[in-house]
C-alpha positions as CSV (number, residue, x, y, z in Angstrom):
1,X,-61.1,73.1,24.7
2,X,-60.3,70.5,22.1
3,X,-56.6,69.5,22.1
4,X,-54.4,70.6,19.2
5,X,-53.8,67.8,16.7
6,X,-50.7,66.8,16.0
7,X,-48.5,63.7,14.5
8,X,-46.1,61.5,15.8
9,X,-42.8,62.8,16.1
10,X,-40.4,61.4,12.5
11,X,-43.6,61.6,10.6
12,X,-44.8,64.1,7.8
13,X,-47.8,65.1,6.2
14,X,-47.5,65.7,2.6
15,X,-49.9,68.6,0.4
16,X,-50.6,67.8,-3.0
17,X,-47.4,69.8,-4.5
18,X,-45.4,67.3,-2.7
19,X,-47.3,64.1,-3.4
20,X,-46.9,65.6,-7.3
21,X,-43.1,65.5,-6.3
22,X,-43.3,62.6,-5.0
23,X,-45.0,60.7,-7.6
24,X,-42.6,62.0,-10.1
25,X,-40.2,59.8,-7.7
26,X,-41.7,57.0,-7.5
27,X,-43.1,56.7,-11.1
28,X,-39.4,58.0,-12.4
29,X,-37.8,54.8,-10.1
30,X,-40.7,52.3,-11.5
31,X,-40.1,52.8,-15.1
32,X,-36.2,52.5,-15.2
33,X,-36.8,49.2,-12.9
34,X,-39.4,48.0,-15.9
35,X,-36.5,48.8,-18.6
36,X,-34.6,45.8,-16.6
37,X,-37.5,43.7,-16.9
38,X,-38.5,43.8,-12.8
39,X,-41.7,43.2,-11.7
40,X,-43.8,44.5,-8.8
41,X,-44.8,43.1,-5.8
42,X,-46.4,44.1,-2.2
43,X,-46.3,42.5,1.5
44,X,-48.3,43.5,4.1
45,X,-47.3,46.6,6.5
46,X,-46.9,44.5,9.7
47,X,-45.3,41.7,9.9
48,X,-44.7,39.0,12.5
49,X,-42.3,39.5,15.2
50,X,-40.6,36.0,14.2
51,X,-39.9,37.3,10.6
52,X,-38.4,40.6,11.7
53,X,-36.4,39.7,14.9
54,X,-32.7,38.7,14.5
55,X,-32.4,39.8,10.8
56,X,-31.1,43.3,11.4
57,X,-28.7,42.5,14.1
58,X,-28.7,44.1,17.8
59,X,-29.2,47.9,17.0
60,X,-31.9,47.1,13.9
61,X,-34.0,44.6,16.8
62,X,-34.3,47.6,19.3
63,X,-35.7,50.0,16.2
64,X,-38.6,47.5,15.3
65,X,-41.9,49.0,16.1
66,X,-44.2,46.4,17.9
67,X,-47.5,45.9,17.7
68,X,-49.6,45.5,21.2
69,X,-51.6,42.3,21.2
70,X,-55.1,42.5,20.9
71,X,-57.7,41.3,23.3
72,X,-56.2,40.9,27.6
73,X,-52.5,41.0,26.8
74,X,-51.8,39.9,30.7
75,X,-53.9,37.2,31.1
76,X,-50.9,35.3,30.4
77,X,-48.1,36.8,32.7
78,X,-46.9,36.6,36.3
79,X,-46.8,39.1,38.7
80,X,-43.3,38.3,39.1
81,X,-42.9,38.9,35.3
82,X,-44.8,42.0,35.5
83,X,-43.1,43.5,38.8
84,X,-39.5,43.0,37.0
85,X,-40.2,46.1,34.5
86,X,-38.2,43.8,32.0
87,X,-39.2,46.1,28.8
88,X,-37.8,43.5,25.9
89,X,-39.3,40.6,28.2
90,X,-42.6,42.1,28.8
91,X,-42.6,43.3,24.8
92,X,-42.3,39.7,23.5
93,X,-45.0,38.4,25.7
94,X,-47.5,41.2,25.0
95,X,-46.9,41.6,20.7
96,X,-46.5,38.7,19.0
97,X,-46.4,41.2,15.3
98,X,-44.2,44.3,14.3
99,X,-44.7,46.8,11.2
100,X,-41.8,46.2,8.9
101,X,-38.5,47.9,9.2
102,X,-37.3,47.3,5.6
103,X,-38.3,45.4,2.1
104,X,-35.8,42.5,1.7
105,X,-36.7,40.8,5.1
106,X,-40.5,41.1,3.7
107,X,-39.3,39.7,0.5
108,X,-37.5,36.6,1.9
109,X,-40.2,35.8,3.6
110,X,-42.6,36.2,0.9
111,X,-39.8,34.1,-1.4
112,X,-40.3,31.3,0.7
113,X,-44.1,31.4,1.3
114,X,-45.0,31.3,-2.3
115,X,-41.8,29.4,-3.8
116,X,-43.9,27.5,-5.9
117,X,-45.4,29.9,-7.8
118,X,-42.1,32.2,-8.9
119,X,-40.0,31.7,-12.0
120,X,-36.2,32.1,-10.5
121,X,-34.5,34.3,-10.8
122,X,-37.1,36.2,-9.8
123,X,-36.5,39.7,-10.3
124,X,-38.9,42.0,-8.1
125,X,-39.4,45.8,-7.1
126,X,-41.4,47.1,-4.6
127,X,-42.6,50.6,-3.3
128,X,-44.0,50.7,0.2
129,X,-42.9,52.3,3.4
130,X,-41.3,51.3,6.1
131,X,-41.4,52.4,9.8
132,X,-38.1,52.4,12.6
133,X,-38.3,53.6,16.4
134,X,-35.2,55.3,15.3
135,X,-34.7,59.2,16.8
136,X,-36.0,61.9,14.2
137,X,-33.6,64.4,12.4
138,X,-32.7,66.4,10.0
139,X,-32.9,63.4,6.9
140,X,-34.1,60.8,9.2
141,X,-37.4,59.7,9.7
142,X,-39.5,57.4,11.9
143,X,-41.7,56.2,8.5
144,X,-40.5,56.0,5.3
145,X,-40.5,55.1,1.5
146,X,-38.6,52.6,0.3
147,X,-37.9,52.0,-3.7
148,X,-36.3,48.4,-3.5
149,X,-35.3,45.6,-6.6
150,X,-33.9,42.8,-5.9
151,X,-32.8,39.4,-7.9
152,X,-33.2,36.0,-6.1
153,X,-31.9,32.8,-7.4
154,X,-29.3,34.0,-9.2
155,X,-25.2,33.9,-8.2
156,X,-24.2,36.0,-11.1
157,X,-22.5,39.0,-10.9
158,X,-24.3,41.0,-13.7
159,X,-27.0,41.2,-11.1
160,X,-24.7,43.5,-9.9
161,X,-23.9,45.3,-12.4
162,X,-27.2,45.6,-13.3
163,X,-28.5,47.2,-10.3
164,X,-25.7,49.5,-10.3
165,X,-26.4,50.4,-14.6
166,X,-30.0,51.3,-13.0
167,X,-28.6,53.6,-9.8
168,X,-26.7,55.5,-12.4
169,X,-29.6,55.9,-15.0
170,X,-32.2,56.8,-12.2
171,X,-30.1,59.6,-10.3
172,X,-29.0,60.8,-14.2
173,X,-32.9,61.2,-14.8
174,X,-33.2,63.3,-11.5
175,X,-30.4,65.5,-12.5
176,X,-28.2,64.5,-9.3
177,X,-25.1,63.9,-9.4
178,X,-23.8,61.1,-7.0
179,X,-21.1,59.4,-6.0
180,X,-21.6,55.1,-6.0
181,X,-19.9,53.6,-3.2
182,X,-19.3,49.7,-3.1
183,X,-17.6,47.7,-1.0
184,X,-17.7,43.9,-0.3
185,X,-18.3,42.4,2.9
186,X,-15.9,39.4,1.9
187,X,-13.2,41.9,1.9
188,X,-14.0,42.9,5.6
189,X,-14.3,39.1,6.8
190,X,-10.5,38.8,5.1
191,X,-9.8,42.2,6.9
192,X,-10.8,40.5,10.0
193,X,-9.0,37.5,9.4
194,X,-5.8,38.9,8.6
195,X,-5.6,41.2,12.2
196,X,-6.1,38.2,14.2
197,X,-10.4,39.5,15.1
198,X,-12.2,36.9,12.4
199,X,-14.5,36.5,15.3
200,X,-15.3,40.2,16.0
201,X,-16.6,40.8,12.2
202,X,-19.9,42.1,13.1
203,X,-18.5,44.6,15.7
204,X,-15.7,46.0,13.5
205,X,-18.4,45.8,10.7
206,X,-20.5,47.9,12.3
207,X,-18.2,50.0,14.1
208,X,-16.8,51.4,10.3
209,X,-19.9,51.8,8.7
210,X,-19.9,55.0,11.2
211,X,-16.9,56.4,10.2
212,X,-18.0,59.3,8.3
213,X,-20.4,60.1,11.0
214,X,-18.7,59.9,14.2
215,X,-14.9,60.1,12.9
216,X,-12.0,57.8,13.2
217,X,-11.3,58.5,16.6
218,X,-14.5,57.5,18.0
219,X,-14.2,54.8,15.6
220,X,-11.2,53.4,17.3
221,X,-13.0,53.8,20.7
222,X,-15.6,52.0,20.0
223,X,-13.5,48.7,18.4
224,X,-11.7,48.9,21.3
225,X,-14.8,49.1,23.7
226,X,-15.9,45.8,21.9
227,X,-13.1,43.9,23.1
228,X,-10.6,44.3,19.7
229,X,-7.3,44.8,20.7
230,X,-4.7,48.1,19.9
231,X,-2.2,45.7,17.7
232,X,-5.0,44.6,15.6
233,X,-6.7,48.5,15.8
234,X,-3.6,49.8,14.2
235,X,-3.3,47.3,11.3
236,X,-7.1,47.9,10.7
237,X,-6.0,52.2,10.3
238,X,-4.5,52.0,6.9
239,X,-6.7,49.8,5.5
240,X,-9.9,51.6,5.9
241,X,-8.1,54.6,4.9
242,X,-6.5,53.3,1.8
243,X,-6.6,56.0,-1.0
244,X,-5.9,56.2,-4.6
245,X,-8.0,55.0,-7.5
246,X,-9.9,52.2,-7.8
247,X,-7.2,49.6,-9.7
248,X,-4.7,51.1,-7.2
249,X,-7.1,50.0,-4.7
250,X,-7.7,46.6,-5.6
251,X,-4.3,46.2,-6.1
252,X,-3.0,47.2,-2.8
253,X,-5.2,44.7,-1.3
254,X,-4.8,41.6,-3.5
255,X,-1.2,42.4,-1.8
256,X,-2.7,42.7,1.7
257,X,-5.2,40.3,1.8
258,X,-2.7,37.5,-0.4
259,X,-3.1,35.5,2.7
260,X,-7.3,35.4,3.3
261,X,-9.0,32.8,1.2
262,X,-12.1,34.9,1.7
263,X,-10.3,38.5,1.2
264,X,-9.2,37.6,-2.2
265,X,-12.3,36.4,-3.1
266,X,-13.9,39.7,-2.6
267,X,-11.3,41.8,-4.1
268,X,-12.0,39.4,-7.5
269,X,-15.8,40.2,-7.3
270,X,-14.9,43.8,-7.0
271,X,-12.7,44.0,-9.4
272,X,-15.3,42.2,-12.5
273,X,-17.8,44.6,-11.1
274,X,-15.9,47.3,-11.7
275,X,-14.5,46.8,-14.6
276,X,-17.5,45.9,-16.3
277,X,-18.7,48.6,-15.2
278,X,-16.1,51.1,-16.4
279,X,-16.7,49.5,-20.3
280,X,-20.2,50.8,-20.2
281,X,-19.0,54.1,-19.5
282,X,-21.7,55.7,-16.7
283,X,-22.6,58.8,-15.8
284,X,-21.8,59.2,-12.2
285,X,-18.4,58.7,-10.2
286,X,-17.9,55.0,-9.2
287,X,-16.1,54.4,-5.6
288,X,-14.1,51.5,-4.3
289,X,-14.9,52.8,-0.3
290,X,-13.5,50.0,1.9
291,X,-14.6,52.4,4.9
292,X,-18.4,51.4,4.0
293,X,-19.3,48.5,6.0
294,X,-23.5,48.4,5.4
295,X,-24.2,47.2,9.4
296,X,-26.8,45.0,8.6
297,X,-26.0,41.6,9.5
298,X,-27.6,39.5,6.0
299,X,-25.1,40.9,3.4
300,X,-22.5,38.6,2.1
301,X,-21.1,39.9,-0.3
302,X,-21.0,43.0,-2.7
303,X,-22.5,46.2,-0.6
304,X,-23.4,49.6,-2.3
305,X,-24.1,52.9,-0.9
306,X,-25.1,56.2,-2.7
307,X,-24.2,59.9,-1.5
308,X,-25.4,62.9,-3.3
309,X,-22.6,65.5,-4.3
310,X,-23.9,68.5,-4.0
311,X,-25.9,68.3,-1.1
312,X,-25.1,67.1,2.3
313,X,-27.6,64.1,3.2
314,X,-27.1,61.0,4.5
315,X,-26.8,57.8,2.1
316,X,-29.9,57.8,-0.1
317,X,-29.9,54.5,-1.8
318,X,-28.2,51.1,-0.2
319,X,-27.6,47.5,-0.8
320,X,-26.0,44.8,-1.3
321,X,-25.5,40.7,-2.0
322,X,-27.2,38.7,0.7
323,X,-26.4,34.9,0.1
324,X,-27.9,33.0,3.1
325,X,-31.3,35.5,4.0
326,X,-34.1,32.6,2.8
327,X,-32.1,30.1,4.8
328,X,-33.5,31.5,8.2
329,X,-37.1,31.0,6.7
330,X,-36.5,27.0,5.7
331,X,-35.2,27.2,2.2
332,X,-31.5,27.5,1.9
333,X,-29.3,28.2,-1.1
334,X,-30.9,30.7,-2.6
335,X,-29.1,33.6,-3.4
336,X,-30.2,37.3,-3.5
337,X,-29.2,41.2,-4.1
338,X,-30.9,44.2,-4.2
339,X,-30.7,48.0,-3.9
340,X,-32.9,50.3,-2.1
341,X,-33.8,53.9,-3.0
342,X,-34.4,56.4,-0.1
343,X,-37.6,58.2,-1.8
344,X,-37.6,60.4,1.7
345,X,-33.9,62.2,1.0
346,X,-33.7,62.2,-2.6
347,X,-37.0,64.2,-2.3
348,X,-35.3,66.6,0.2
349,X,-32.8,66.8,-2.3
350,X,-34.4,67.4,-5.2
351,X,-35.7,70.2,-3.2
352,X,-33.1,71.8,-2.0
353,X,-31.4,71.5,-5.8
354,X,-34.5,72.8,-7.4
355,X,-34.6,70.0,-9.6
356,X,-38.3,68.9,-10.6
357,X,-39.4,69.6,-13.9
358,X,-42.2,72.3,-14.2
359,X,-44.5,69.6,-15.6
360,X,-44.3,67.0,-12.5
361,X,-45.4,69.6,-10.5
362,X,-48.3,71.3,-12.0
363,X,-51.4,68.7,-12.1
364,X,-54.2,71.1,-13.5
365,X,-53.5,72.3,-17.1
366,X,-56.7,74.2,-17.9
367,X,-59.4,75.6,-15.8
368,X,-62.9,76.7,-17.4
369,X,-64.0,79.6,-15.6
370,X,-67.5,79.5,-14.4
371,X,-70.0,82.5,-15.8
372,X,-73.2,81.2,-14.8
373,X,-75.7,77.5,-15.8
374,X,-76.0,78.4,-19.1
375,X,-71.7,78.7,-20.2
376,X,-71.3,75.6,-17.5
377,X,-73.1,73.5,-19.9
378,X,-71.1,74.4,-22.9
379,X,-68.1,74.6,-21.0
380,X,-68.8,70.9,-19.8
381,X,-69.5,69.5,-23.3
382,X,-65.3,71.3,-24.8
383,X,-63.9,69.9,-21.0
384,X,-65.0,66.4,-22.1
385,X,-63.5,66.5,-25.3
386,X,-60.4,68.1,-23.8
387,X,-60.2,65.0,-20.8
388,X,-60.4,62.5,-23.7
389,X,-57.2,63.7,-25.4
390,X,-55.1,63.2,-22.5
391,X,-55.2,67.2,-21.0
392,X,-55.8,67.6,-17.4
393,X,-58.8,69.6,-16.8
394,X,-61.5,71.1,-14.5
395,X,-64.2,73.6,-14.1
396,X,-64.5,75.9,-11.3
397,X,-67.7,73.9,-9.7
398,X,-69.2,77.7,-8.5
399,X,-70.5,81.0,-10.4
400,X,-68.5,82.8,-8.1
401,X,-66.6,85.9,-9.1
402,X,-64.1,86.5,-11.6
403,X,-61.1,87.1,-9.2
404,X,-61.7,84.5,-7.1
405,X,-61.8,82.1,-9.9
406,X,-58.6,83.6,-11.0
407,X,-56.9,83.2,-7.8
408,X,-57.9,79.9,-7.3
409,X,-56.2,79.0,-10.7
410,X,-52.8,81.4,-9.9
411,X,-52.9,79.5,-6.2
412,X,-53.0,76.2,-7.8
413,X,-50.2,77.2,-10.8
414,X,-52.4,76.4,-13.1
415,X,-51.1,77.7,-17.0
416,X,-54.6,77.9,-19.1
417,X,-57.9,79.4,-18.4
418,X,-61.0,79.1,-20.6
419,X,-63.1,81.7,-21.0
420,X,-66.5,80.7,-21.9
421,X,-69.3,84.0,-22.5
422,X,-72.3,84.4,-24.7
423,X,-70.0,85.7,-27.7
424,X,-67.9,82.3,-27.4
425,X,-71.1,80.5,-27.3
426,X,-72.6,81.6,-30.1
427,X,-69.2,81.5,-32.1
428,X,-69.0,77.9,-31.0
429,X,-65.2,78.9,-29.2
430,X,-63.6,80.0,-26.3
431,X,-60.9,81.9,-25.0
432,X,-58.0,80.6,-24.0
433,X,-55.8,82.7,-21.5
434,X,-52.3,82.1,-21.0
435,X,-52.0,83.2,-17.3
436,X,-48.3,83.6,-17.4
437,X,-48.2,85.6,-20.7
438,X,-51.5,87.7,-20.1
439,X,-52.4,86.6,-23.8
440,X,-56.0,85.9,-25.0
441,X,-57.0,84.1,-28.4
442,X,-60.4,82.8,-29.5
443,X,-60.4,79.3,-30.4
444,X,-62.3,76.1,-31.6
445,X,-62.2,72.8,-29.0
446,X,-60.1,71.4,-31.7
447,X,-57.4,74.3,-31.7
448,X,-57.5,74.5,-28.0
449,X,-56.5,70.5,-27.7
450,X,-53.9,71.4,-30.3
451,X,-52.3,74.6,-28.4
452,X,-52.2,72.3,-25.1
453,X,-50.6,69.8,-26.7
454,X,-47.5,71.8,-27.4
């Protein structure tokens, strides 16, 4: 018996409903990134192990996916090496490339390899997906698209501002209504500083950006499993649980972090983001969270994070300002920041909201109907003239019968049928059935473009 296919486990199949919804994503996502003048770009899916490793810190290394070495992998290893069962040992000698686990690592990369040929600041998008040995669930996936811009060479804020301008416009075009979360990771290091744990950044860091998933508790537990000690765990509490609005915010901790060089030098980055932001008026709430921390080790600076208000998901776009990423590849001081749009969850939400328009969905406008050789070969000469005005078009390739051409156009949702017998033929017309309405007219290829058309 032949086994049952199946896929791996975090992956999905998608029908062509679903790629119509999620082309109404992607293209939505690419024209408001064209309004801001960014351009597009591509890198290949795997890349080498030396690009990916040490960029995402600890937990992002152990989610790469490696790629087995072609050709006899143990020539090269020692019986010793192979008896130890080391796993990350053995993986580094037998895959020297990984599939990528984001866009901006990618990007750096491809920043540096082709320096000489990009106009700074470069402003780039990309759509392409990405792939993490992470464990599946409800939201999460093991491959995935992400909708990343990013701006290199540039230390101004209105980068900033920017991206956030086009967060708000793309979500207001999908009809969800989000919150916008930023933070700054100066503001953390100067939270760090002033508890007496500057060197423990990176564990409290990451240890916060969990809050809302595991709860302060197990929040505490795991600072304090990490070495950080109770005093400095309690002065951390209200901080990361400071409330209020966002100039009450800021002003709190201009007070608290008076005595961190670097604090205060986040809270003034903040603070022109935010303001600028409030003159432009936008369309969805806009969050000072000092509880979101990003764990990713290459942001510097400002972070973002989006959650979706009437649905309970998981962040579904993400950034930040990343001021020393090209370094790592050989060219330092070039400064960068980006966003990243979770195609995977907003399309679970727009599902579960309902929120595609009618139009995205249906592909198919008008079906001829198929009556025999003779009506096929006027209905071909009206469905070119139709296709060259734009109107999406086919003819049912079979004389079959009538209700299984019918079905075939109700199964596919598709509005318009043409009806094409001798008495249209000879009229020079056809009938046009609206399939939702049950109404029939006889009309001329010109008046059938028109009625489309509206």
């Amino acid at each position: 018996m032949a086994a049952k296919p199946s896929i791996p486990k975090g992956t999905r199949d998608f029908s062509p409903v679903e790629m119509a919804k999620r082309n109404y994503i992607f293209n939505t996502i690419r024209d408001v990134y064209h309004l801001y003048g960014f351009q597009q770009i591509e890198t290949p899916a795997m890349e080498m192990l030396s690009t990916l490793m040490g960029k995402y810190g600890e937990e992002g290394d152990k989610l790469l996916f490696k790629i087995q070495n072609s050709g006899d992998y143990f020539s090269g290893l020692t019986d010793e090496e192979l008896l130890s069962r080391n796993a990350a040992k053995l993986a580094s000698k037998f895959c020297e490339k990984g599939l990528r686990y984001d866009l901006t690592v990618p990007f750096a990369r491809y920043v540096v390899m082709h320096r000489d040929e990009i106009t700074f600041p470069f402003k780039r998008y990309q759509i392409q997906p990405v792939w993490r040995a992470d464990r599946p669930q409800k939201g999460r996936y093991r491959e995935f698209y992400q909708c990343d811009a990013d701006v290199v060479g540039s230390d101004s804020l209105l980068n900033e501002v920017e991206l956030m301008q086009i967060v708000d416009t793309v979500f207001t075009r999908f009809g969800i209504r989000v919150c916008i979360k930023i933070n700054n990771r100066k503001i953390l290091t100067g939270i760090a500083e002033i508890i007496g744990e500057a060197d423990k950044i990176v564990d409290i860091t990451v240890a916060i950006d969990k809050l809302d998933k595991i709860g302060l508790d197990n929040v505490n537990a795991e600072l304090k499993e990490k070495g950080i000690s109770d005093e400095a765990i309690a002065k951390l509490q209200p901080i990361i649980l400071l409330s209020g609005t966002n100039e009450e915010k800021l002003a709190t901790l201009k007070e608290v972090l008076a005595g961190s060089e670097i604090g205060q030098k986040g809270v003034e980055e903040s603070e022109f983001i935010l303001k600028t932001l409030s003159a432009f008026g936008l369309k969805n709430e806009l969050e000072l969270d000092l509880t979101l921390a990003r764990g990713l080790n290459y942001y510097t600076g400002a972070i973002f994070e989006v959650k979706a208000l009437d649905v309970q998901i998981g962040s579904i776009t993400g950034g930040g300002r990343y001021d020393n990423l090209t370094g790592v590849f050989g060219m330092a001081g070039v400064s960068g920041v980006g966003i990243s749009f979770g195609a995977d969850r907003i399309f679970d939400v727009l599902n579960q909201l309902d929120l595609y328009p009618k139009e995205a969905v249906n592909s198919t406008q008008l079906l001829f109907i198929n009556f025999g050789e003779k009506e096929a070969a006027f209905s071909l000469n009206v469905l070119a003239q139709v296709r060259a005005e734009g109107i999406r078009a086919e003819i049912f390739p079979d004389s079959s019968k009538m209700k299984k051409q019918m079905g075939y156009a109700n199964a596919k949702n598709i509005p318009f049928v043409a009806l094409v017998g001798e008495n249209e033929m000879n009229e020079n017309k056809v009938t046009l059935k609206n399939m939702e309405t049950g109404e029939q007219i006889l009309v001329s290829a010109e008046e059938l473009i028109q009625t489309l058309k509206k």
